[in-house]
N, C-alpha and C positions, 0 to 999 in steps of 0.2 A: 688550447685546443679549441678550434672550432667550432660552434654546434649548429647543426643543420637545423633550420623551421622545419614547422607542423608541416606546412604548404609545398615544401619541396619533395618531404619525403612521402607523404600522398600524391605528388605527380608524378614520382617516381613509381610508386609502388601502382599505381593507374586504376586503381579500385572503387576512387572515388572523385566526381566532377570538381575540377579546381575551380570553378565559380561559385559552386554552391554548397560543395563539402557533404554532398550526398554521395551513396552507392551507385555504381553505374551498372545499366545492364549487363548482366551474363556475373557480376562480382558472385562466387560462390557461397559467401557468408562465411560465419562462425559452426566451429560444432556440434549447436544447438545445448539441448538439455537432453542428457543421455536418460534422465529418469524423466522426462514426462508421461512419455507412452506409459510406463508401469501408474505413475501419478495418478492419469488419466483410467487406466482401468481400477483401480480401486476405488476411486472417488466414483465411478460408474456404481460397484458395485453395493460401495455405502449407500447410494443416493435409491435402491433398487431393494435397499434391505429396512430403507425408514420411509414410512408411509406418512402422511400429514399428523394423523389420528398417535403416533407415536412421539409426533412430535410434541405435538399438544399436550400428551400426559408429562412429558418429561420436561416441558418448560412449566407444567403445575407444580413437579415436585420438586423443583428450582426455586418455584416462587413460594412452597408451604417449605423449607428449609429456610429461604431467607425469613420470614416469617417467622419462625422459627429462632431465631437469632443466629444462623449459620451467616457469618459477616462475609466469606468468600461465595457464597453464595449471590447475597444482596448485591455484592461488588459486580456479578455475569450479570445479574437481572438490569441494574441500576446501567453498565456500560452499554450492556446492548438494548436496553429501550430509550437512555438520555444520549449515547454516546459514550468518549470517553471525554475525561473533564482535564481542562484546560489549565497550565499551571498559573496560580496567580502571580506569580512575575512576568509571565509572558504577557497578561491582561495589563498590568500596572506599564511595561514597556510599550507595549502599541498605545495605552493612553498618552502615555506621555510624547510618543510619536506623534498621535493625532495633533495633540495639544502644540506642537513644533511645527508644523506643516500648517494649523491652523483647520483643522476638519476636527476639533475639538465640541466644537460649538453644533446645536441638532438644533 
């Protein structure tokens, strides 16, 4: 059996520019996200019901929990002021990239 390309069956279908494999105008799009609108008023309405001054209390009792020895605590505090942390394999493989490539060396 034959199999048709990407490229014939986007010139066929005419929705998107065979040069660049972009949307062409007038293309109708996708369905969107049926939940964003709802998405979008709730997160209005959270954002409407926490003031600065709440938030500030509630990243104290985050940090007097970790403190505390609450370890899933420390973990929110520790990700969201360090980030999240990086596995060391992934560190040990891009060394060893550098180190192949020769950008090893500082």
């Amino acid at each position: 059996m034959a199999s048709v390309s990407t490229d014939t069956k986007r010139q066929k279908r005419g929705d998107r520019d065979p040069a660049t494999g972009r949307f062409v105008a007038g293309n109708p799009g996708g369905p969107g996200n049926p939940y964003a609108a709802r998405v979008g008023e709730l997160r209005s309405a959270l954002l409407s019901a926490v003031s600065p001054g709440d938030l500030a209390a509630i990243a104290k009792q985050l940090v007097a929990a970790a403190k505390g020895g609450d370890v899933a605590a420390a973990k929110v505090v520790f990700e969201r002021v360090l980030g999240r942390p990086l596995e060391a394999d992934i560190l040990e493989r891009l060394e060893a990239l550098e180190a192949r490539i020769g950008g090893g060396e500082r």
